[in-house]
OpenMM code with the backbone's topology and positions (N, CA, C; nanometers):
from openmm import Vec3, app, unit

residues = "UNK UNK UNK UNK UNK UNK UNK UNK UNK UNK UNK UNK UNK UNK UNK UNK UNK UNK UNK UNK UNK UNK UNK UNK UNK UNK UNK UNK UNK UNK UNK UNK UNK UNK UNK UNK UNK UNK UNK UNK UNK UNK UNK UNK UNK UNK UNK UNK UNK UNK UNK UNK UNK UNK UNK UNK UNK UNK UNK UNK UNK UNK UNK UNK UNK UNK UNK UNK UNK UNK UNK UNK UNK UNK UNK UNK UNK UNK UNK UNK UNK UNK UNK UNK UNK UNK UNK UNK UNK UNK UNK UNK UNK UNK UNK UNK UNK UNK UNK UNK UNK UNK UNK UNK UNK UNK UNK UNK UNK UNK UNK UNK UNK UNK UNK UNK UNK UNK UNK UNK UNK UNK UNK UNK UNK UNK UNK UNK UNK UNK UNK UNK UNK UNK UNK UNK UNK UNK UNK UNK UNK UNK UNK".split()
positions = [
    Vec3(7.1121, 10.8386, 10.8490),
    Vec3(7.1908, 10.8625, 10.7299),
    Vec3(7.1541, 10.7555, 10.6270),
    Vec3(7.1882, 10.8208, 10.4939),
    Vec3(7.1230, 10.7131, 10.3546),
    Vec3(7.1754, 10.7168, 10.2866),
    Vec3(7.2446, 10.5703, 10.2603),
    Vec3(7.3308, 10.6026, 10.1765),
    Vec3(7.2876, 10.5116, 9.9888),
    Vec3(7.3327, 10.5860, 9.8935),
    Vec3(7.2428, 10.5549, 9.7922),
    Vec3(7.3456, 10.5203, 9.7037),
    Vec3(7.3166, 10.4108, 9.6641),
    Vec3(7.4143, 10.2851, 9.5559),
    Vec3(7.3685, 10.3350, 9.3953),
    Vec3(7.3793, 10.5064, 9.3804),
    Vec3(7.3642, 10.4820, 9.2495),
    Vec3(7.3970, 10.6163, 9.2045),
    Vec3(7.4724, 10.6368, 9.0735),
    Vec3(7.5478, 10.7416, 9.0053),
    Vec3(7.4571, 10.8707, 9.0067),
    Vec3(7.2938, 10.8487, 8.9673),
    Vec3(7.2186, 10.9340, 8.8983),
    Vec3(7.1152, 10.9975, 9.0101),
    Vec3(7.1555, 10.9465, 9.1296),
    Vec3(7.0503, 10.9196, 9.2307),
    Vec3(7.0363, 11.1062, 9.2211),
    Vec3(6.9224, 11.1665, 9.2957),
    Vec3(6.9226, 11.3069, 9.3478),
    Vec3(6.9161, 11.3147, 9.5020),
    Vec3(7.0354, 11.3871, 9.5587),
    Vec3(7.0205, 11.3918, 9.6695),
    Vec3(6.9420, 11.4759, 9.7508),
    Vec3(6.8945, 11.4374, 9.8892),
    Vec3(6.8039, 11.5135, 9.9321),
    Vec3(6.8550, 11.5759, 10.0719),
    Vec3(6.8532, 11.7603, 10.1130),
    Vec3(6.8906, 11.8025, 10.2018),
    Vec3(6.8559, 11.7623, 10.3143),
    Vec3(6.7956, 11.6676, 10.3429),
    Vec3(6.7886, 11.5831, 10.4846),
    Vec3(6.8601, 11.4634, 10.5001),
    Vec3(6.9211, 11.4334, 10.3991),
    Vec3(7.0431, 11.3348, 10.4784),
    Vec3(7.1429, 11.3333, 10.4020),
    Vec3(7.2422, 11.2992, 10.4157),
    Vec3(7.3979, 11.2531, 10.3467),
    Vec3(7.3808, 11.1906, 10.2527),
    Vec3(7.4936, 11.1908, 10.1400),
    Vec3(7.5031, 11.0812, 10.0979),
    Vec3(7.6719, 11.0011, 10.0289),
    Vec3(7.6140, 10.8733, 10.0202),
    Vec3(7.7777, 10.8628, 9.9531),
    Vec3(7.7102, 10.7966, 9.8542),
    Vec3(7.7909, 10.8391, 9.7334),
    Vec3(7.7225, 10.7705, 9.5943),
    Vec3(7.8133, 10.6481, 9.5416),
    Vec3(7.8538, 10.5582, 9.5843),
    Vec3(7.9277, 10.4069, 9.5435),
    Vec3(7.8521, 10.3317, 9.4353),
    Vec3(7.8370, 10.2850, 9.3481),
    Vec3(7.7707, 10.2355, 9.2426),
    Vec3(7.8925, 10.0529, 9.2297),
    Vec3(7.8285, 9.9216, 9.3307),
    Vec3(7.9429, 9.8312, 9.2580),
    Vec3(7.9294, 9.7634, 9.1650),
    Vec3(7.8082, 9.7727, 9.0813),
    Vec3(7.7923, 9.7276, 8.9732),
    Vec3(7.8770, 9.8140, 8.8643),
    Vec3(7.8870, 9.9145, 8.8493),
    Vec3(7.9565, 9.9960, 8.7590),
    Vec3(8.0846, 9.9379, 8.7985),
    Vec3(8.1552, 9.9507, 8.8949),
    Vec3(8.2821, 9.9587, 8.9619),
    Vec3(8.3211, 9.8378, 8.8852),
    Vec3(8.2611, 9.7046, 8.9513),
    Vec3(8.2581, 9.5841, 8.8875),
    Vec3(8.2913, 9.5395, 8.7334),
    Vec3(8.1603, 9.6068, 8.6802),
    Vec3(8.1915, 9.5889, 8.5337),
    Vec3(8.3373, 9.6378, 8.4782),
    Vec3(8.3492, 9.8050, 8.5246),
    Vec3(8.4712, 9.8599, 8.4611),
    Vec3(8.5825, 9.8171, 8.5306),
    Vec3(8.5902, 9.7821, 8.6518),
    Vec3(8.7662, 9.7781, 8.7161),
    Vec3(8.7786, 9.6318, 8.7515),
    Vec3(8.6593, 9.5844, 8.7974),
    Vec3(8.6731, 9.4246, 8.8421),
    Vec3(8.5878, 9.3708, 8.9951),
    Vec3(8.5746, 9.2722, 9.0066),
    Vec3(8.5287, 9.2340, 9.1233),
    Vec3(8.5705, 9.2992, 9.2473),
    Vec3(8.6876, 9.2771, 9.2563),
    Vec3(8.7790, 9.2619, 9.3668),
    Vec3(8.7728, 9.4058, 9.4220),
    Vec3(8.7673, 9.5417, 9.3445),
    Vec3(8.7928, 9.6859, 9.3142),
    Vec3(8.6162, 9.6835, 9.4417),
    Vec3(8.5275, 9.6446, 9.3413),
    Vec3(8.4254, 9.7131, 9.4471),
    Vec3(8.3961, 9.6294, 9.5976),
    Vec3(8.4207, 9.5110, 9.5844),
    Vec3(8.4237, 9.5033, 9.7049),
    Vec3(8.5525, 9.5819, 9.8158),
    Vec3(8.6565, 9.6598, 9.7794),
    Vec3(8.7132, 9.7205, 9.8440),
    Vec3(8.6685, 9.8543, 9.8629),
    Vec3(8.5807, 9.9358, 9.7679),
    Vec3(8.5064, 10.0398, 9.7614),
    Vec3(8.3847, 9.9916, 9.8454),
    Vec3(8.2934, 9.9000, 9.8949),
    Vec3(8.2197, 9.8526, 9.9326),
    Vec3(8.2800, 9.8657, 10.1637),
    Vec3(8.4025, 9.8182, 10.1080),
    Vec3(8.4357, 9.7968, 10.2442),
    Vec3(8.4596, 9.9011, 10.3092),
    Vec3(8.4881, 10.0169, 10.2185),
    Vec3(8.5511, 10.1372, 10.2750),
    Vec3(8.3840, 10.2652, 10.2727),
    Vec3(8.2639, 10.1903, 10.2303),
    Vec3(8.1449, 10.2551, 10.2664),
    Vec3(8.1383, 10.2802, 10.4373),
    Vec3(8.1038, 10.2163, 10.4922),
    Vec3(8.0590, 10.2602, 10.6268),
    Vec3(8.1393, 10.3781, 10.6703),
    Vec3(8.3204, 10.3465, 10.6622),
    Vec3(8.3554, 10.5038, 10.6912),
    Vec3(8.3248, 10.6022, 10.6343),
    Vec3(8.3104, 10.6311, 10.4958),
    Vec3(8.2395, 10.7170, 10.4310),
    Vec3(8.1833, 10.7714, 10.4797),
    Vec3(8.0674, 10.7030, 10.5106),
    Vec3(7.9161, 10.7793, 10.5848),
    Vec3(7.9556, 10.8448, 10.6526),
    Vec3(8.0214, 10.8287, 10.7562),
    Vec3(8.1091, 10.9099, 10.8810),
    Vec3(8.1435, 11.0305, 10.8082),
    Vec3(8.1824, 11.0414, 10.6992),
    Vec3(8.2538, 11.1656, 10.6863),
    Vec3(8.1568, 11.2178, 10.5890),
    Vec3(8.0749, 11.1588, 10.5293),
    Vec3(7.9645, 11.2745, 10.4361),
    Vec3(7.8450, 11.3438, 10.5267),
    Vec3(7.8885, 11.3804, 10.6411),
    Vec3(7.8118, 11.4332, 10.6954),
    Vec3(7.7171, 11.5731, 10.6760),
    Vec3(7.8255, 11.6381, 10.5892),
    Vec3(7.8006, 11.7887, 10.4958),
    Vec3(7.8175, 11.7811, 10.3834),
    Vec3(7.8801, 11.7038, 10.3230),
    Vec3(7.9053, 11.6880, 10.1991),
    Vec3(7.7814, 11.5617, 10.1071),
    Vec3(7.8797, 11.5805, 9.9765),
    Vec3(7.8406, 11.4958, 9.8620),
    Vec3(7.9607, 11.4216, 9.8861),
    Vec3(7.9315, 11.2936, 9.8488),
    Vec3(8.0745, 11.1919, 9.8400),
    Vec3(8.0789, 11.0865, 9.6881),
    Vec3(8.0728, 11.1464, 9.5704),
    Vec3(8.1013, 10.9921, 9.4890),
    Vec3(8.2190, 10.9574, 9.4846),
    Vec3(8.2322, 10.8020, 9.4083),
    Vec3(8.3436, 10.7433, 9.4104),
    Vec3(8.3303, 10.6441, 9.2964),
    Vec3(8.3647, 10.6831, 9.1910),
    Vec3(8.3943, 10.6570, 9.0376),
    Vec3(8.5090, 10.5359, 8.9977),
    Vec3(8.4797, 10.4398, 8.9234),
    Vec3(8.5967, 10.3777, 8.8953),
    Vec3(8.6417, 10.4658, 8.7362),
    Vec3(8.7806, 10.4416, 8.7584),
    Vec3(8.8462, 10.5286, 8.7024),
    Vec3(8.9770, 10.3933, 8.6167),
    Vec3(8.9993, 10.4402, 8.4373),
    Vec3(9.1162, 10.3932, 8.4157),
    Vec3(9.1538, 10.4363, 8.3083),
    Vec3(9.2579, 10.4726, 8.2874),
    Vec3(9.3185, 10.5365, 8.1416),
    Vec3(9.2696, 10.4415, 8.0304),
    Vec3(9.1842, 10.4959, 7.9190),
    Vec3(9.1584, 10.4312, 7.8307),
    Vec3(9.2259, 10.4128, 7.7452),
    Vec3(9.3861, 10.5091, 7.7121),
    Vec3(9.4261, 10.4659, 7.6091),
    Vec3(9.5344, 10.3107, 7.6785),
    Vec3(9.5276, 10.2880, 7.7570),
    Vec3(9.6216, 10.1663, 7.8518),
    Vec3(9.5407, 10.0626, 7.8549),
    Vec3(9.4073, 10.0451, 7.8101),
    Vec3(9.3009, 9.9290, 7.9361),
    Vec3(9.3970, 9.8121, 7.9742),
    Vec3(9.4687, 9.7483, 7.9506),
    Vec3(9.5197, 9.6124, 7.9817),
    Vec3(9.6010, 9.6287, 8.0926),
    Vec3(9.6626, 9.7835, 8.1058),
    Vec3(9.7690, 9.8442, 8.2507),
    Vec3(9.6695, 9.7990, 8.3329),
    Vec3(9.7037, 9.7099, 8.4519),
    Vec3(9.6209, 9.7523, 8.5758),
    Vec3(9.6933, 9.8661, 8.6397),
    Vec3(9.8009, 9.8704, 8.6435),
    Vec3(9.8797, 10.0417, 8.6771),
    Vec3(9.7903, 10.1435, 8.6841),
    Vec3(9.7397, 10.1343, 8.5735),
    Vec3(9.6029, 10.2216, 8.5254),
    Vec3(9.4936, 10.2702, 8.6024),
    Vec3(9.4659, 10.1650, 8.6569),
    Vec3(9.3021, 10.0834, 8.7679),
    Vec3(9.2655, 10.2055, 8.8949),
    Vec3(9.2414, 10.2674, 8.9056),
    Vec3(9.1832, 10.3332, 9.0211),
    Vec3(9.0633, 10.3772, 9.0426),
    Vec3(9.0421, 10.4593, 9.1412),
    Vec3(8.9178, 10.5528, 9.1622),
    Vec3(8.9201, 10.7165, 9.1836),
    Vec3(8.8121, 10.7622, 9.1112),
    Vec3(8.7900, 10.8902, 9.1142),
    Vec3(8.7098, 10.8942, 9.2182),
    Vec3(8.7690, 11.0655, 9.2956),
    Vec3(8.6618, 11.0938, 9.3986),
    Vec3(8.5860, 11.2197, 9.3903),
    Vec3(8.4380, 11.2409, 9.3678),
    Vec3(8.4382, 11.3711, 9.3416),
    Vec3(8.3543, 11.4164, 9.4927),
    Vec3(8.3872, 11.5586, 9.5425),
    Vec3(8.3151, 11.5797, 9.6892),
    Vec3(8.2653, 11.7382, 9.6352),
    Vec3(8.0983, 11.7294, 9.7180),
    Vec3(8.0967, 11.8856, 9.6775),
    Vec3(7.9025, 11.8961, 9.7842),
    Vec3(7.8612, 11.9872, 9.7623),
    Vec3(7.7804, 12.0134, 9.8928),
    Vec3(7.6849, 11.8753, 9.8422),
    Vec3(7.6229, 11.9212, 9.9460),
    Vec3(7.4777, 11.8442, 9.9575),
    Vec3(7.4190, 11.9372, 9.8271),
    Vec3(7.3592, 11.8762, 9.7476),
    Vec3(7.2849, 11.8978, 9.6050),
    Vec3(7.0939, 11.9145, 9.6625),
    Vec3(7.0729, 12.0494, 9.6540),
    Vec3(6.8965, 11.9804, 9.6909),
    Vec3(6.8413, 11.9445, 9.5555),
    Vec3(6.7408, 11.9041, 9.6620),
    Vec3(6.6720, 11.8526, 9.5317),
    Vec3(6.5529, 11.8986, 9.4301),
    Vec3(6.6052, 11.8722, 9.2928),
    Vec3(6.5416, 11.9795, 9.1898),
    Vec3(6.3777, 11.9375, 9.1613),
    Vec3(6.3082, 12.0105, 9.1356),
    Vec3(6.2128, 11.9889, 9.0844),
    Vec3(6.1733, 11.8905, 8.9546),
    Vec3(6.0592, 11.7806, 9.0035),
    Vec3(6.0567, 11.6922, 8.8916),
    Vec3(5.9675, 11.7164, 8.7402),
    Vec3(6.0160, 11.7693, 8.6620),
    Vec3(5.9380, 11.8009, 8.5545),
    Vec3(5.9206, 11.6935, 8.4448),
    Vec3(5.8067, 11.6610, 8.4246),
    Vec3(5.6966, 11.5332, 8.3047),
    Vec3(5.7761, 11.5397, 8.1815),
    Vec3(5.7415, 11.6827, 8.1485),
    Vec3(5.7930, 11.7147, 7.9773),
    Vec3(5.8963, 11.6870, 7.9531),
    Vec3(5.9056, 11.6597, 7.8608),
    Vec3(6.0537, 11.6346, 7.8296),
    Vec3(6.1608, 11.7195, 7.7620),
    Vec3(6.0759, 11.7747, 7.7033),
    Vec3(6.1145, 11.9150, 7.6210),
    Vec3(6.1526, 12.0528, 7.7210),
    Vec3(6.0663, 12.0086, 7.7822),
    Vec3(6.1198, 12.1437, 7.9122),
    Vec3(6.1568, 12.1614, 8.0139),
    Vec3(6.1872, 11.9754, 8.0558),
    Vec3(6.2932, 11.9395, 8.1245),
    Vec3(6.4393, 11.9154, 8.0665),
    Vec3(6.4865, 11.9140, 7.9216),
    Vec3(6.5837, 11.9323, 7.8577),
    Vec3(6.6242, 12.0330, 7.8496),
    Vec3(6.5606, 12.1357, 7.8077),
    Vec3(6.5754, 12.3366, 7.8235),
    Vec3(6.5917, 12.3850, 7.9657),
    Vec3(6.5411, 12.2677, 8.0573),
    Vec3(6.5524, 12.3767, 8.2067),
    Vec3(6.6546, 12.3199, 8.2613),
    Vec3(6.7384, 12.1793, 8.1849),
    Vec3(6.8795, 12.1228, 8.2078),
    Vec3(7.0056, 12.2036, 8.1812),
    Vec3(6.9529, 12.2301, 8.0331),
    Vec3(7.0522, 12.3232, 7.9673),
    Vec3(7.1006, 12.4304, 8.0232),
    Vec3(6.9953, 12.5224, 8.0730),
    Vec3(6.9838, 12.6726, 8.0643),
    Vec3(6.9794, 12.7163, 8.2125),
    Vec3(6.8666, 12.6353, 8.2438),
    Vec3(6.8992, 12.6723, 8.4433),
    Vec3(6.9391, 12.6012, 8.5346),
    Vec3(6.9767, 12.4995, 8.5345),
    Vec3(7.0771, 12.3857, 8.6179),
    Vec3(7.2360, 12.4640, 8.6601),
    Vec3(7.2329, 12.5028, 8.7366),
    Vec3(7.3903, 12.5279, 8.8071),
    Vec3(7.4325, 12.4364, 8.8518),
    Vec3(7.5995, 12.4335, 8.8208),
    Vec3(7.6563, 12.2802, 8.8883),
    Vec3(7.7549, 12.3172, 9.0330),
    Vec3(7.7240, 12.2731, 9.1005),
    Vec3(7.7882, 12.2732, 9.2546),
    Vec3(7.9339, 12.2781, 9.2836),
    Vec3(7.9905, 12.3721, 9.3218),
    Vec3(8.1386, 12.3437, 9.2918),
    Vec3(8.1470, 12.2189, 9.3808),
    Vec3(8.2636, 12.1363, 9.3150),
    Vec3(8.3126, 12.0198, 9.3667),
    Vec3(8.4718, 12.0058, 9.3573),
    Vec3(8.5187, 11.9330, 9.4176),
    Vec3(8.6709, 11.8585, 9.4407),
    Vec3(8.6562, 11.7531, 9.3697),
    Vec3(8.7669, 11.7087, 9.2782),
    Vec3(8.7753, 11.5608, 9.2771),
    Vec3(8.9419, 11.5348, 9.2582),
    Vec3(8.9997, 11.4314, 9.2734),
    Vec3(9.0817, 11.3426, 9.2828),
    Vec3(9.0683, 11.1855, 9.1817),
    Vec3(9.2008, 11.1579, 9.1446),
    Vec3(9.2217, 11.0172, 9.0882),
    Vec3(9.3268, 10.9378, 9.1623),
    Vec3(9.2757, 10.8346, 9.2100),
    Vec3(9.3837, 10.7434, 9.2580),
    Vec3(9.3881, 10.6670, 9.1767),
    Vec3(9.5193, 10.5713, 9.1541),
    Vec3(9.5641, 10.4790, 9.0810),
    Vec3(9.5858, 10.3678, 9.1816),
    Vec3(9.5747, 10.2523, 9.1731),
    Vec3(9.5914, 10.1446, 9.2599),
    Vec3(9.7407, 10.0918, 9.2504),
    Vec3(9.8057, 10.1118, 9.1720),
    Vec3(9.9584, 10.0928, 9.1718),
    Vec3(10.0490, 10.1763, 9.3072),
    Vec3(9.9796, 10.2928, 9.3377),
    Vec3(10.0228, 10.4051, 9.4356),
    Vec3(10.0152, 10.4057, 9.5710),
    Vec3(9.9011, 10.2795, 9.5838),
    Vec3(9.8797, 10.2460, 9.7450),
    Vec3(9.9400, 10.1788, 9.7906),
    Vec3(10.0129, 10.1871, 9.8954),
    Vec3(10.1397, 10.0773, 9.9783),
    Vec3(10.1024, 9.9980, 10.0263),
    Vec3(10.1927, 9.9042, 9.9855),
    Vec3(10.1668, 9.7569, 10.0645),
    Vec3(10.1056, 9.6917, 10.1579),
    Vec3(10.1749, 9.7871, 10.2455),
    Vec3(10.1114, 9.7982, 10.3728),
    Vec3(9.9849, 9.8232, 10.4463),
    Vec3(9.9093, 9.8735, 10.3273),
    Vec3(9.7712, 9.9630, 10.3572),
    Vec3(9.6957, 9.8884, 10.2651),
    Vec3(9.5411, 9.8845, 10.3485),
    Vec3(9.4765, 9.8399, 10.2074),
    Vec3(9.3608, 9.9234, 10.1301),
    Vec3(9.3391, 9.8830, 10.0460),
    Vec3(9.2982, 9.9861, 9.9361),
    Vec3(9.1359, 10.0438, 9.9876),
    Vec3(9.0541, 9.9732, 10.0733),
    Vec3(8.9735, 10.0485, 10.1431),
    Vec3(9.0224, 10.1793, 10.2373),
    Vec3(9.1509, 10.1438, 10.3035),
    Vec3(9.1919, 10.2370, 10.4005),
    Vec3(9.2371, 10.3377, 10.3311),
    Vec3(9.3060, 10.3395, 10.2098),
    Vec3(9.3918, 10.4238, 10.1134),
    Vec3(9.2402, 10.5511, 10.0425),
    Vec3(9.1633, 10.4902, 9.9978),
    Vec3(9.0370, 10.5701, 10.0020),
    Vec3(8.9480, 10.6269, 10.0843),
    Vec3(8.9612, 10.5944, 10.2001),
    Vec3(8.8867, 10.6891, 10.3295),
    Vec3(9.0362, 10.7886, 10.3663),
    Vec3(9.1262, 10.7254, 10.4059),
    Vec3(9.2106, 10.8421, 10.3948),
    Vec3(9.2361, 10.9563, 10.2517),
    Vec3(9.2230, 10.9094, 10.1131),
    Vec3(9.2371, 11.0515, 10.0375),
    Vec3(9.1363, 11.0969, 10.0346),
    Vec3(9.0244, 11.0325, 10.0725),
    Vec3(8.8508, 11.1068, 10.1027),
    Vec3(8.8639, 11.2109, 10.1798),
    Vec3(8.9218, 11.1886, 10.3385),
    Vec3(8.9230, 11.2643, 10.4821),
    Vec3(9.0271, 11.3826, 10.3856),
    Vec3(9.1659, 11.3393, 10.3542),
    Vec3(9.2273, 11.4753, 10.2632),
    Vec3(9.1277, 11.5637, 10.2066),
    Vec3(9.0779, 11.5118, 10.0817),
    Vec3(9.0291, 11.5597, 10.0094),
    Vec3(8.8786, 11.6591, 10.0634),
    Vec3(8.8359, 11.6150, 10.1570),
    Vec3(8.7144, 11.7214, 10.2221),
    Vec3(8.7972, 11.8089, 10.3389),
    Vec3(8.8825, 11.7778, 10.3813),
    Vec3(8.9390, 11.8628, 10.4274),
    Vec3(9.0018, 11.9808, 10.3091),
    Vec3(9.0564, 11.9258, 10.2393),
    Vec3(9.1227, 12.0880, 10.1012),
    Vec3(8.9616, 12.1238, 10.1213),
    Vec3(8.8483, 12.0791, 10.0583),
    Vec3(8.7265, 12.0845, 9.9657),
    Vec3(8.6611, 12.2108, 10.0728),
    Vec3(8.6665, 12.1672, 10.2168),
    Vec3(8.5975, 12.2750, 10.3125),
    Vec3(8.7133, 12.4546, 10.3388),
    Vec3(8.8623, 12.4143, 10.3077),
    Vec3(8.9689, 12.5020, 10.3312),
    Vec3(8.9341, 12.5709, 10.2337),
    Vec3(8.9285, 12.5224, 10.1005),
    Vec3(8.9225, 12.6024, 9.9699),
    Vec3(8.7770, 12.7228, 9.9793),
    Vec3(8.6613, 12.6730, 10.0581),
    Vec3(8.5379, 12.7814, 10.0551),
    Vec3(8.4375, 12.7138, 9.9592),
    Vec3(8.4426, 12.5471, 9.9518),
    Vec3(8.3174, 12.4590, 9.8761),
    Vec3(8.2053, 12.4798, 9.9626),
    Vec3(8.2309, 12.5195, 10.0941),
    Vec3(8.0825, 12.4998, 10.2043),
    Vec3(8.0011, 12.6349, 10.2111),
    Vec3(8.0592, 12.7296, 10.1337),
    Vec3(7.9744, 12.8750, 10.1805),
    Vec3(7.9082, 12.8285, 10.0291),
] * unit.nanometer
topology = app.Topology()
chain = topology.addChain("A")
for resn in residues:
    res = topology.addResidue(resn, chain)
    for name in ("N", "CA", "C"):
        topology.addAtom(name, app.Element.getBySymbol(name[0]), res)
């Protein structure tokens, strides 16, 4: 399994992936945010076994100063193959536009104000992950 540290990456039908980016995470939510997204990778993997897994930092822009605000988006949806690499640019922009289908997906927003005390915010994200591919496979994302 491979797991790939980056938003734009293309995934490939021979292995999983989880898309965590902590430089993004970092910049937008804070240190502390991706190393808890960081910690909660290895379970991930476990569960992107069929799936797509990103995990977005997320915060109401009209609030920025709320940390109330502060969470993560999760978006889950198949394994994406992988598209053909085209030079041009011109007709890789037209074959973006016009023939690119987008994969149905699930996503979710957590807020970090919402996770209990008790739990920590790595565990709080592998559990609405495991939810969330569970709806994602009930709903008919896998046919």
């Amino acid at each position: 399994m491979q797991v790939q540290r980056c938003n734009s990456c293309q995934a490939n039908p021979n292995f999983t992936a989880v898309y965590i980016n902590p430089d993004k995470i970092e910049k937008t939510i804070g240190k502390r945010y991706a190393q808890h997204a960081l910690d909660a990778m290895p379970r991930l993997e476990k569960l992107a076994q069929d799936v797509d897994i990103r995990v977005l930092p997320h915060f109401d822009m009209n609030y920025p100063k709320r940390i109330s605000t502060y969470g993560f988006q999760y978006i889950i949806s198949k394994i994406e193959p992988e598209q053909p690499k085209i030079k041009n640019p011109i007709k890789r922009f037209f074959h973006n536009l016009f023939m690119s289908k987008e994969m149905p997906n699930i996503e979710k927003k957590m807020y970090f104000d919402l996770v209990p005390d008790e739990e920590s915010i790595a565990d709080y994200i592998v559990k609405d992950v495991t939810k969330l591919k569970d709806k994602f496979v009930k709903l008919g994302g896998m046919d």
